[in-house]
N, C-alpha and C positions, 0 to 999 in steps of 0.2 A: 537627711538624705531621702529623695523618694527615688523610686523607678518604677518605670511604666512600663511594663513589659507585652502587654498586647491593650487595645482600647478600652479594655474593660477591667483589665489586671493593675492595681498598683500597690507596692509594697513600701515600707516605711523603715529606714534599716539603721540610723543616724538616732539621733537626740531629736522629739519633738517638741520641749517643752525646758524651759532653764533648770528645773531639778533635776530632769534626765541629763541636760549639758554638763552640768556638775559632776554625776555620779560618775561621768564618762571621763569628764577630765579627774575627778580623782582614779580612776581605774589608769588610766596612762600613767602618772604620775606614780602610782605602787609600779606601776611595770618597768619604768626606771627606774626608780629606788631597787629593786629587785637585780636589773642592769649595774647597781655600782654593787651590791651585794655578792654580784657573782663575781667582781673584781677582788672584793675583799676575800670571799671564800678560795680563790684560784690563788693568792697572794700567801692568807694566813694560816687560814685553815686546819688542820691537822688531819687527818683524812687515812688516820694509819689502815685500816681493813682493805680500802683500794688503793693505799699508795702509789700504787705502779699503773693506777687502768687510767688512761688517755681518759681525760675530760671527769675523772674523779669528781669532784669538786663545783662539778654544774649542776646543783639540784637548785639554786635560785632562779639559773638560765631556763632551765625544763618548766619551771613554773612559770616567770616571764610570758614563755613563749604560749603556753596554755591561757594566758590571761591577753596575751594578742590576740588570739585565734575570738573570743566576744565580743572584742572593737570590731566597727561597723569600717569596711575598707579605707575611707579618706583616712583615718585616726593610726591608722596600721603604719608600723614602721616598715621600710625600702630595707635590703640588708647595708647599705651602707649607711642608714642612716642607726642600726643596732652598735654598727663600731663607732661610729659619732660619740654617740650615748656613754660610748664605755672609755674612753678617749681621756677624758678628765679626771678620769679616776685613777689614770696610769701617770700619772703624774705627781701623784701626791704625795707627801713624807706619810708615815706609820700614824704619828700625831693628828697631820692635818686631814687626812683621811677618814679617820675615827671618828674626831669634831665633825666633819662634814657629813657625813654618811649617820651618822646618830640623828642632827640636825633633821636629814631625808627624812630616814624615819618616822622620825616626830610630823611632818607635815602631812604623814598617810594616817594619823591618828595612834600610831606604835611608838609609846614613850618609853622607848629600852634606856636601862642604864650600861648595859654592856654590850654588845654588835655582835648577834646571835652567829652560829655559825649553821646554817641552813642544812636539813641533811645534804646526802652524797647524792650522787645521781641513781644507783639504782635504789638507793630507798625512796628515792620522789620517784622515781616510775614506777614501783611496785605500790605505793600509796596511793597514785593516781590513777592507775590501771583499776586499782582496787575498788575505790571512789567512784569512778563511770561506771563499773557494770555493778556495783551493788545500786547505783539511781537506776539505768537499764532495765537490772532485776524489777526493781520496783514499781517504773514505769508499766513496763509488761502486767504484770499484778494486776494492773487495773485500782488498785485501794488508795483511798485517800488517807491511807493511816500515815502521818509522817512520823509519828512517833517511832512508828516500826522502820523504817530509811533512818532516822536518827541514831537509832540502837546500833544498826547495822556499820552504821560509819563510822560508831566510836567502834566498835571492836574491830574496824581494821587499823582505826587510830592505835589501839592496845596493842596490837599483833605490832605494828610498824614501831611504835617504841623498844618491845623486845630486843624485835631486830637490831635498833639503833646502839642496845647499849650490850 
């Protein structure tokens, strides 16, 4: 995708090249799989700590949506086209769900043997809250140390474990 936004300005926002076409289309591809994830987790889940809180069990959907938001517009789902997505999933028996949805899996490069249950929602917002401003911090820095961004997002990965169990 280009655009030319004054005679002398042009931006490049798409795939320019068939590796990048790829990389794009497998990033869609997890963001669906992620879409039938958040049917199985709303379905099966066990979700005892927020039992009761409206939308428990969308920590797939929360990431999903974070992984739309780096598709370049044309690539981006309409919201009817997120219920489309999720549409097939509602349909399925417990069995044939699992076989499918593992299957998904495996074509993003994730060969589970069991259909993970993704955390809850505020543990994915409080990890991903986390995640952006500890790269922010770092950006700010100025340092090219990534070691040190490294460190820092495994111990919010530690901290979020805690929390989970």
């Amino acid at each position: 995708d280009v655009i030319i936004e004054h005679p002398d300005t042009v931006r490049i926002i798409g795939p320019i090249d068939d590796e990048d076409a790829k990389r794009f289309d497998h990033t869609c591809r997890f963001r669906d799989v992620l879409i039938g994830q958040n049917v199985w987790d709303n379905r099966y889940a066990d979700c005892s700590q927020d039992h009761d809180a409206v939308g428990a069990n969308n920590g797939a959907l929360l990431i999903a949506m974070v992984i739309e938001k780096m598709l370049p517009p044309r690539l981006r789902l309409e919201n009817t086209e997120w219920f489309m997505k999720a549409q097939p999933w509602q349909r399925l028996t417990k069995r044939q769900f699992h076989k499918k949805l593992k299957a998904a899996w495996k074509t993003v490069g994730c060969n589970v043997k069991m259909i993970p249950n993704l955390p809850t929602t505020n543990v994915t917002q409080t990890m991903l809250s986390g995640t952006i401003n500890a790269i922010l911090d770092w950006k700010k820095s100025g340092t090219d140390n990534v070691t040190e961004l490294a460190m820092e997002l495994a111990e919010i990965g530690k901290e979020t474990s805690k929390d989970m169990s």
